[in-house]
C-alpha angles and dihedrals in degrees: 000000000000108000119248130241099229079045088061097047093043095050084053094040120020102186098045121134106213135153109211115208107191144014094243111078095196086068110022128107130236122198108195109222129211097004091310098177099242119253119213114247090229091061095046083053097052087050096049084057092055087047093057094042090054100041078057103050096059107056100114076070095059089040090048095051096052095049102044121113103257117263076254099056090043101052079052103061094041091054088049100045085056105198103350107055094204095151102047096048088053095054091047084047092055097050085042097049097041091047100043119193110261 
């Protein structure tokens, strides 16, 4: 996923009113809506930047998602293992300890 522009604005300024033209923030232009107090491009930029860094950081989350046991199947496991939840430690371990946190 490459962060958006309007992404970046919103996450400084979440009630801005802006209309983005253009994917490239070095030569769009940004027209500031309803007396949205204007945001630098340098320092969108900067926050793009932190946005990436922190989608990718976070990608152990999204592999683990995918990968997880339903709620379903969990419920499950856990109904079935009574008291102890072995099994359903184990399946959250597996997923955990194949997808590490970075």
């Amino acid at each position: 996923m490459t962060v958006k522009i309007t992404n970046a604005i919103l996450s400084i300024n979440p009630n801005a009113e802006v209309v983005v033209r253009g994917d490239n923030i070095d030569n769009c232009t940004i027209q500031w809506d309803n007396n949205t107090k204007e945001i630098s491009k340098a320092n969108i930029k900067t926050k793009m930047a932190e946005l990436q860094a922190d989608y990718e950081a976070k990608q152990y989350q999204r592999n683990r998602a995918s990968e997880y046991p339903s709620i379903g199947e969990q419920l499950d496991l856990i109904y079935h293992a009574g008291q102890g939840g072995d099994a359903f430690q184990a399946a959250i371990k597996a997923v955990k300890d194949k997808h590490p946190k970075g």
